[in-house]
VMD Tcl script that builds the backbone (N, CA, C; Angstrom):
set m [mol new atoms 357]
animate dup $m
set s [atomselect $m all]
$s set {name element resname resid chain x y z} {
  {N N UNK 1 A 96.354 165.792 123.239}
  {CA C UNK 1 A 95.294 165.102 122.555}
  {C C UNK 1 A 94.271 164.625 123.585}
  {N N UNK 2 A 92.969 164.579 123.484}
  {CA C UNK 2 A 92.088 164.786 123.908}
  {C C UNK 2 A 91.416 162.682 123.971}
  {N N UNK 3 A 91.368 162.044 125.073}
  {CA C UNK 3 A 91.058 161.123 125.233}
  {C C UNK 3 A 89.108 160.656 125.192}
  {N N UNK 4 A 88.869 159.772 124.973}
  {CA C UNK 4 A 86.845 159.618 125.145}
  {C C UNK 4 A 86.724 158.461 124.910}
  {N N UNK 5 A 85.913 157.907 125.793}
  {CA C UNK 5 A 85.038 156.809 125.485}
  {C C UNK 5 A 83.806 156.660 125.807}
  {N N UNK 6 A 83.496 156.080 124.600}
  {CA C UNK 6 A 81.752 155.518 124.624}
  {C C UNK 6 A 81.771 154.409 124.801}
  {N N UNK 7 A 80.170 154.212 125.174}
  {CA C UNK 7 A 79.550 153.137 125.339}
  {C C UNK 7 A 78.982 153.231 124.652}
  {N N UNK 8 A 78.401 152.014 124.257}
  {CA C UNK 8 A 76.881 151.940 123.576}
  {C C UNK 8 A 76.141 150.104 123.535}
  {N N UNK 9 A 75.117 150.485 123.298}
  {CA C UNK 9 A 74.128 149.086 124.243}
  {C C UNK 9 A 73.728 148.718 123.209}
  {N N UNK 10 A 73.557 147.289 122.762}
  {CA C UNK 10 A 72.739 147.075 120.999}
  {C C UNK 10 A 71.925 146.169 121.713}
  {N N UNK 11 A 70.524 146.205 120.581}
  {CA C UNK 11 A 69.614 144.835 121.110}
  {C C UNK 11 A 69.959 143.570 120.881}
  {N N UNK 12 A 69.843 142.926 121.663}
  {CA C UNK 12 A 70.099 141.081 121.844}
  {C C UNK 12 A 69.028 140.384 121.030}
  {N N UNK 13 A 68.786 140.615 120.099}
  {CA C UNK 13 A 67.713 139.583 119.227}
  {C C UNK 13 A 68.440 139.682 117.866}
  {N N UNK 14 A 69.139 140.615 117.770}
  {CA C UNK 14 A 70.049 140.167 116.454}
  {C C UNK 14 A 71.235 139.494 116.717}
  {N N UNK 15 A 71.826 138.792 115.215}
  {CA C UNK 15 A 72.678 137.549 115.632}
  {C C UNK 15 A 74.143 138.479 116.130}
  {N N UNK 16 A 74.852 137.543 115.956}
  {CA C UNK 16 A 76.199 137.956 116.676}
  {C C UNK 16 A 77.309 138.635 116.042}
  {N N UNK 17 A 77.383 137.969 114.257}
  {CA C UNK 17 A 77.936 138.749 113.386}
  {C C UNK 17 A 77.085 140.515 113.139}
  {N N UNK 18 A 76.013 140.081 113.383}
  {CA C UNK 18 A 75.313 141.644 112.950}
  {C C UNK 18 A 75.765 142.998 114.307}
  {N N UNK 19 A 76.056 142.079 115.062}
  {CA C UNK 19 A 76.521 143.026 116.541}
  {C C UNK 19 A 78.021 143.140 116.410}
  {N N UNK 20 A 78.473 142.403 116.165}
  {CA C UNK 20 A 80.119 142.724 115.577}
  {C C UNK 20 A 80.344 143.484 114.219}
  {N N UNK 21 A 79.181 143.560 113.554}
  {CA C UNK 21 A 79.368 144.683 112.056}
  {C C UNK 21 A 79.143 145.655 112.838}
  {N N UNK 22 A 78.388 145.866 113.904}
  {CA C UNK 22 A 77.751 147.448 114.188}
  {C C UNK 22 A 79.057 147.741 114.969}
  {N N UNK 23 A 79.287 146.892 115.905}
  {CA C UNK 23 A 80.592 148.295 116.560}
  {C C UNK 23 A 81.779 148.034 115.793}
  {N N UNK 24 A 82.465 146.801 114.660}
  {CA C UNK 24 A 83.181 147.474 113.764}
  {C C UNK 24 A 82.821 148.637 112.762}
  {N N UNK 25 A 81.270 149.013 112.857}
  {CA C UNK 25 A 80.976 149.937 111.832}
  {C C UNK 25 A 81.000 151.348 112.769}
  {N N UNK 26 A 80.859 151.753 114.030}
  {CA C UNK 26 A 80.917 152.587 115.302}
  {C C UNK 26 A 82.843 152.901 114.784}
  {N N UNK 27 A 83.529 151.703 114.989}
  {CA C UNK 27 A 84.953 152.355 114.751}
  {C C UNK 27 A 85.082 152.875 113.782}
  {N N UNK 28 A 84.816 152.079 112.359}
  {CA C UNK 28 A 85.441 152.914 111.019}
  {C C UNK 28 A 84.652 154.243 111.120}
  {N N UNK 29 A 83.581 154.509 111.668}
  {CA C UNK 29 A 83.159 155.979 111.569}
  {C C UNK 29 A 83.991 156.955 112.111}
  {N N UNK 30 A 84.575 156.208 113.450}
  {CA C UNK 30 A 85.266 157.502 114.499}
  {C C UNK 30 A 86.684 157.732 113.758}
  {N N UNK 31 A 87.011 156.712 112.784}
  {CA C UNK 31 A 88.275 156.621 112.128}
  {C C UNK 31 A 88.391 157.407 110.781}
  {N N UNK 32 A 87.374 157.211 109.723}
  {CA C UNK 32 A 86.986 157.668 109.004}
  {C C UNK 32 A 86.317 159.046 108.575}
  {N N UNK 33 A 85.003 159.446 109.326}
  {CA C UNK 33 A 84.621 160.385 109.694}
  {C C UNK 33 A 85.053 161.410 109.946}
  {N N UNK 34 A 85.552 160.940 111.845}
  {CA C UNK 34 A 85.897 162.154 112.899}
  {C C UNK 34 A 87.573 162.140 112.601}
  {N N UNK 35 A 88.426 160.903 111.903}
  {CA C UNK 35 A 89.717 161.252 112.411}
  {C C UNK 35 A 90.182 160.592 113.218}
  {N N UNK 36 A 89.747 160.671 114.237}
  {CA C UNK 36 A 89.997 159.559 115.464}
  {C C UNK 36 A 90.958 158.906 115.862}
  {N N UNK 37 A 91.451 158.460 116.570}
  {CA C UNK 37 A 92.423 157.604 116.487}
  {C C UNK 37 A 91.731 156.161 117.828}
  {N N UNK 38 A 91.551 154.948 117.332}
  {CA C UNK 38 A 91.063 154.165 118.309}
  {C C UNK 38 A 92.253 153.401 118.920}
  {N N UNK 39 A 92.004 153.636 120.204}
  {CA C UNK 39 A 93.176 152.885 121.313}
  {C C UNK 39 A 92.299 151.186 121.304}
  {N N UNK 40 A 91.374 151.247 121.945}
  {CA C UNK 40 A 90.665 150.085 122.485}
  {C C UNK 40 A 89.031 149.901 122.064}
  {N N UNK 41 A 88.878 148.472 121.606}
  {CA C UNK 41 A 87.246 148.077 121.450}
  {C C UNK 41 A 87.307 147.169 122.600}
  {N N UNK 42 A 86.367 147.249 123.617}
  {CA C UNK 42 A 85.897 146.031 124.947}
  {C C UNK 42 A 84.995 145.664 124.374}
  {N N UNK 43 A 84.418 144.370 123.509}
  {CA C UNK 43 A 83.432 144.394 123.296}
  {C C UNK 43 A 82.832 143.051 124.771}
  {N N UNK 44 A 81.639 143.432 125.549}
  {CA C UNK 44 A 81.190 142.745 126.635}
  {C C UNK 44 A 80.647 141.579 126.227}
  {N N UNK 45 A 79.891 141.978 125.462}
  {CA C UNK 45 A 78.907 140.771 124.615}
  {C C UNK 45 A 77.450 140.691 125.881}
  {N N UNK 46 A 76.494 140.201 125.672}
  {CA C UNK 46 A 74.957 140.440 126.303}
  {C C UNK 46 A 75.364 140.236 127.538}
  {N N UNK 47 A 74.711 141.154 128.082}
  {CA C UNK 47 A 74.745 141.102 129.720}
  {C C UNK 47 A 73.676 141.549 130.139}
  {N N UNK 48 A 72.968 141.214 131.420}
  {CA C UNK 48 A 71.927 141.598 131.655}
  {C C UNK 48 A 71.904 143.037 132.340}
  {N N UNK 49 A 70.715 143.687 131.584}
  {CA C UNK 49 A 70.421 145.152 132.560}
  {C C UNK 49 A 69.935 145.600 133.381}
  {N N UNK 50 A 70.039 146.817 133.997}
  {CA C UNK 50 A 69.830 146.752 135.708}
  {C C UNK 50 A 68.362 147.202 135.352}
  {N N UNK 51 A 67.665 147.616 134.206}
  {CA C UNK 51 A 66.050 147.557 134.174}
  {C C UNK 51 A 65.701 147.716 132.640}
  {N N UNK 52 A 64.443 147.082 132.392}
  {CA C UNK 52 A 64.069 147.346 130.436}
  {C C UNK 52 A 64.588 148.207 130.063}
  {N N UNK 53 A 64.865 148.331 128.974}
  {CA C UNK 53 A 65.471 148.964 127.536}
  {C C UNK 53 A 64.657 148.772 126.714}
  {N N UNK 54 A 63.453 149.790 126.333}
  {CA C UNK 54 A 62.158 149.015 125.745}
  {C C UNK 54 A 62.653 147.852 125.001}
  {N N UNK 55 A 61.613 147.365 126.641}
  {CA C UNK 55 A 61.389 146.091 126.527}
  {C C UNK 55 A 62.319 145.095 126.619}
  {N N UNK 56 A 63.478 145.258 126.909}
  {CA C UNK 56 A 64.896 144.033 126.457}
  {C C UNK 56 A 65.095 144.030 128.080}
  {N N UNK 57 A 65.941 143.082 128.031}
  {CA C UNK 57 A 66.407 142.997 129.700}
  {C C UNK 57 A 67.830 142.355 129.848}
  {N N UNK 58 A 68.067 141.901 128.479}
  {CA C UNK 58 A 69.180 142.231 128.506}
  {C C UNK 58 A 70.274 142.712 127.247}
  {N N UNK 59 A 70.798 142.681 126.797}
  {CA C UNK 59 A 71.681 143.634 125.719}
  {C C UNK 59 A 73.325 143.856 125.547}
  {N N UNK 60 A 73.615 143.805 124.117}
  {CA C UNK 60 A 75.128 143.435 123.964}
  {C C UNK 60 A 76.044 144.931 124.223}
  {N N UNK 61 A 76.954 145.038 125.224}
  {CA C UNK 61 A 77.713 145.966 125.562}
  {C C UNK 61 A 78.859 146.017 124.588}
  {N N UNK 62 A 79.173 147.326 124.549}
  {CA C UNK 62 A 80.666 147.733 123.893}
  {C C UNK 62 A 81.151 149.126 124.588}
  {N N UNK 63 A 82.443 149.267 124.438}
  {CA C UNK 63 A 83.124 150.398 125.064}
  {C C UNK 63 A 83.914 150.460 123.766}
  {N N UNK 64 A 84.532 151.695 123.737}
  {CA C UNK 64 A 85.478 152.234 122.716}
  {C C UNK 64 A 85.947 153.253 123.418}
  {N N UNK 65 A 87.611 153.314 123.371}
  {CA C UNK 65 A 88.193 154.394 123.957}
  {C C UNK 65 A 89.219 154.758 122.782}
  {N N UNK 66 A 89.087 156.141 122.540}
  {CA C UNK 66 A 89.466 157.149 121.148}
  {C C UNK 66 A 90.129 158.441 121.674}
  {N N UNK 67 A 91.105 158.790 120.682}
  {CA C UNK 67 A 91.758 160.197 120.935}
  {C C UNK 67 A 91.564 160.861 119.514}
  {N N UNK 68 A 91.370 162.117 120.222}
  {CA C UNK 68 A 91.498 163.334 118.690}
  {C C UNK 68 A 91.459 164.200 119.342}
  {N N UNK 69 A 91.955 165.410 118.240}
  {CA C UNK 69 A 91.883 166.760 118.797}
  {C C UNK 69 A 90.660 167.536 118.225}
  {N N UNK 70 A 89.799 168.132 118.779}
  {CA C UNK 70 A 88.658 169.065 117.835}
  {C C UNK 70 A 87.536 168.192 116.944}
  {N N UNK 71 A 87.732 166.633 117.838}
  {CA C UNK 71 A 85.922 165.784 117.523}
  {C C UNK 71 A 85.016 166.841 117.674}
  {N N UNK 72 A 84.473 166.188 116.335}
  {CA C UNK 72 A 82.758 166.965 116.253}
  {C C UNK 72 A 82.568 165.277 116.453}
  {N N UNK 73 A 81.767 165.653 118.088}
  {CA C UNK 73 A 81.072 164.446 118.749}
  {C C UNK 73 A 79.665 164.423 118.560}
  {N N UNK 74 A 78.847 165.774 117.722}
  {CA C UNK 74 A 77.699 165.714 117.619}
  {C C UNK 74 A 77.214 164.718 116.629}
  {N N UNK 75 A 78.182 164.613 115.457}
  {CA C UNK 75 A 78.185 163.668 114.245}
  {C C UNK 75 A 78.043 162.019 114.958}
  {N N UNK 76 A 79.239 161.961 116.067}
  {CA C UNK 76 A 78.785 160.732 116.762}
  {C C UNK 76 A 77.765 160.529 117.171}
  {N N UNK 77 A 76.754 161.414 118.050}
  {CA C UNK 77 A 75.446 160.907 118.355}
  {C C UNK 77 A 74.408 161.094 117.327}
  {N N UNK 78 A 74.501 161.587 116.233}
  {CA C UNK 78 A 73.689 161.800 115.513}
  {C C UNK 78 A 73.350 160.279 114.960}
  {N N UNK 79 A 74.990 159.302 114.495}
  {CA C UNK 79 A 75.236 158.143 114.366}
  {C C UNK 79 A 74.535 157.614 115.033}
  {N N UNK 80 A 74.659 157.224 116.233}
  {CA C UNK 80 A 73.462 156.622 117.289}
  {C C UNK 80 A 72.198 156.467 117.135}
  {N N UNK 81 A 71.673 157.948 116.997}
  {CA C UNK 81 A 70.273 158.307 116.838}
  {C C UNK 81 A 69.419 157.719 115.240}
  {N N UNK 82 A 70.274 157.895 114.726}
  {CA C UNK 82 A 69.421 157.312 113.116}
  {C C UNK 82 A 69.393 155.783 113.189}
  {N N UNK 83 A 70.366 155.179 114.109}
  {CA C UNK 83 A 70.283 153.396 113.764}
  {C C UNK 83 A 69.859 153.011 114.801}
  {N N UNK 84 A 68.239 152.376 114.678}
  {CA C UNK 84 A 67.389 151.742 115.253}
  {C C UNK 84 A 67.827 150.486 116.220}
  {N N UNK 85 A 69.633 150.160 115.793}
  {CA C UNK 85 A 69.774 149.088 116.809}
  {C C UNK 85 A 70.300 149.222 117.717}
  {N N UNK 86 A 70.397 150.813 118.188}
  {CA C UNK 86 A 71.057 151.475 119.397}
  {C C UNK 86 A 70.439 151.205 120.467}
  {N N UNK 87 A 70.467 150.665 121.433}
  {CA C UNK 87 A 69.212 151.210 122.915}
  {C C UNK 87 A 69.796 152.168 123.653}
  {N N UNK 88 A 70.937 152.257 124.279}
  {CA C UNK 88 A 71.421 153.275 124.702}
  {C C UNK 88 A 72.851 153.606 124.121}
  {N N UNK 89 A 73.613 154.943 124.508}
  {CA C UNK 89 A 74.834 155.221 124.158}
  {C C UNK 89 A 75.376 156.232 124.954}
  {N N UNK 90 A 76.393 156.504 125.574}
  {CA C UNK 90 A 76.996 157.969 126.178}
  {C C UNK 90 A 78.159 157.904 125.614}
  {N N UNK 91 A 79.067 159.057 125.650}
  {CA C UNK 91 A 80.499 159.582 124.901}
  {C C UNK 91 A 80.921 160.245 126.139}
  {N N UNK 92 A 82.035 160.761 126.778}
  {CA C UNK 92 A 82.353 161.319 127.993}
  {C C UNK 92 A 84.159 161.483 127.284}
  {N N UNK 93 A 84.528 162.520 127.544}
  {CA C UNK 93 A 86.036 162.549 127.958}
  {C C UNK 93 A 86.334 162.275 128.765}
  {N N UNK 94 A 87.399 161.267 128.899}
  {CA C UNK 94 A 88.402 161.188 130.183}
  {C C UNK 94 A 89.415 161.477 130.497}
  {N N UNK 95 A 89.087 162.559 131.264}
  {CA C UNK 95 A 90.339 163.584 131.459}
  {C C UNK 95 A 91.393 163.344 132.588}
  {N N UNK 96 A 90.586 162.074 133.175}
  {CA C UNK 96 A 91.924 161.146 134.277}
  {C C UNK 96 A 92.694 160.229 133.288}
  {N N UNK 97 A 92.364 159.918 132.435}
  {CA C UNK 97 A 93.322 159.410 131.616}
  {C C UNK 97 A 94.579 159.605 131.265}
  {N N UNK 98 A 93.894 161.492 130.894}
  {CA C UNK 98 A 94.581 161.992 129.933}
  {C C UNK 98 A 95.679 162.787 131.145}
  {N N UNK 99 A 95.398 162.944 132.359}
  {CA C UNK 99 A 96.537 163.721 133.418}
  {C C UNK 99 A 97.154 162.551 133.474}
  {N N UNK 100 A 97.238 161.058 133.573}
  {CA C UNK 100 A 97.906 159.659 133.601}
  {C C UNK 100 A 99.027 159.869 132.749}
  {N N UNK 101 A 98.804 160.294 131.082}
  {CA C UNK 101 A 99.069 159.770 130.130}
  {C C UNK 101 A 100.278 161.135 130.782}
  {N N UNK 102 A 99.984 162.236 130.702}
  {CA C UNK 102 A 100.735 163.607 130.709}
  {C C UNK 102 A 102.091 163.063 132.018}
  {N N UNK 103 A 100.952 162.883 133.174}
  {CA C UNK 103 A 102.421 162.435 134.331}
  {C C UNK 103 A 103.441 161.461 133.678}
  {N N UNK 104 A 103.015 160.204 133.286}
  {CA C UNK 104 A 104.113 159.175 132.778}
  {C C UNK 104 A 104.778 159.882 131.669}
  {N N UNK 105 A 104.331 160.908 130.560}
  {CA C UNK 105 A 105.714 161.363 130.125}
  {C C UNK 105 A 106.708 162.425 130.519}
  {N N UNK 106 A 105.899 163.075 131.683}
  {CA C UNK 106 A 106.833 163.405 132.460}
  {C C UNK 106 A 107.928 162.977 132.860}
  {N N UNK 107 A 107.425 161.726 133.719}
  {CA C UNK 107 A 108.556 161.068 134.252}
  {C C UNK 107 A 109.300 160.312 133.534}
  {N N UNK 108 A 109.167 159.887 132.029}
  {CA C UNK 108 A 109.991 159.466 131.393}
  {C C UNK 108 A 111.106 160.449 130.755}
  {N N UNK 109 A 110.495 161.893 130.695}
  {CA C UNK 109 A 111.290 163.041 130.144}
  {C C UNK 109 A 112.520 163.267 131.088}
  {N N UNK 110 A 112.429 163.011 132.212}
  {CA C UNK 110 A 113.179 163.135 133.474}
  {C C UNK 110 A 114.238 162.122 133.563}
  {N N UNK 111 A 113.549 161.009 133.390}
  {CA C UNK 111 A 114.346 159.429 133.299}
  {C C UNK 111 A 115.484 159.777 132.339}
  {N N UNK 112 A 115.253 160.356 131.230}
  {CA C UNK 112 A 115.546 160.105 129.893}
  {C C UNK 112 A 116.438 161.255 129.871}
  {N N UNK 113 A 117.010 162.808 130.500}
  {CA C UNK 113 A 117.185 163.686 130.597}
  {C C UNK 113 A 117.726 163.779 132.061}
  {N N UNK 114 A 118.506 163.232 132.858}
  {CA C UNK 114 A 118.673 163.582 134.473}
  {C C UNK 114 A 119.979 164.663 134.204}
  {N N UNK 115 A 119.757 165.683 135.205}
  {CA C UNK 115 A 120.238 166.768 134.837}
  {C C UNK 115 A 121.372 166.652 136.109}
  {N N UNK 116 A 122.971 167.109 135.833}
  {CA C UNK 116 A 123.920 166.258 136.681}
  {C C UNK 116 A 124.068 168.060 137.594}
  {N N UNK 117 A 124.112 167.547 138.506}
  {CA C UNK 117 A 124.657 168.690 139.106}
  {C C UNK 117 A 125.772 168.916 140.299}
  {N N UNK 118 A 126.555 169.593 139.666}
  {CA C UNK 118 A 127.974 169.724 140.452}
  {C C UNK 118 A 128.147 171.084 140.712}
  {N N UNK 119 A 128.718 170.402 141.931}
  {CA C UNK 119 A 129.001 171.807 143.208}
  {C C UNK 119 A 130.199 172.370 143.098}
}
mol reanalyze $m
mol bondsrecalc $m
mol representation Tube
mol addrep $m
C-alpha cells in the first residue's frame, strides 16, 4: 500500500472553526471519494511564511498523511483548485516511509518465525 502526504496552506482571515471544517472536509474527501485510508491530521495552525501568499504573510498549516492503493490524486488537486481558501497545496508519496513500514515487518516476520537449526 502506497503511503502520501499533503500539505496544504489556508488563509488566516477566516475564523478558526471555518479552518477546522476545511481540513476535516480535505479528510472526508480522501476517505470518501478516493478510499483512502487516513493515518494522521498535523494540523499547525497560522504560522508565518517565508514570503506573500497573495498578499498574506502568514497562514494556517495542515499535513495529512494517507494510504491507498491506485489514488486518483488528480481528483485531489482538482479539490484544491476550485476552493478559493487554498493558497498553496502539494501531495508527494513517501516512499521512505513506506521501505520503514516494509523493513519493520520484516523483522517482526523473523521475530515471530525463528527458524531452529540443528546440526
Amino acid at each position: 500500500m502506497r503511503i502520501y502526504e499533503t500539505m496544504f496552506i489556508v488563509k488566516p482571515d477566516i475564523t478558526e472553526e471555518e479552518r477546522e471544517n476545511i481540513a476535516n472536509g480535505v479528510v472526508e474527501f480522501l476517505k470518501e471519494k478516493l478510499g483512502a485510508q487516513v493515518d494522521n491530521v498535523d494540523r499547525w495552525g497560522i504560522r508565518k511564511t517565508a514570503y506573500p501568499l497573495k498578499k498574506y504573510n502568514e497562514a494556517d498549516y495542515t499535513v495529512v498523511y494517507f494510504r491507498g492503493e491506485g489514488l486518483e490524486l488528480t481528483s485531489l488537486e482538482s479539490y484544491f483548485k476550485v476552493r478559493p481558501e487554498f493558497l498553496r497545496w502539494q501531495t508527494f508519496r513517501r516512499i521512505d516511509l513506506e521501505k520503514k513500514e516494509r523493513k519493520q515487518s520484516k523483522k517482526v516476520e523473523v521475530s515471530e518465525n525463528p527458524e531452529k537449526v540443528e546440526e
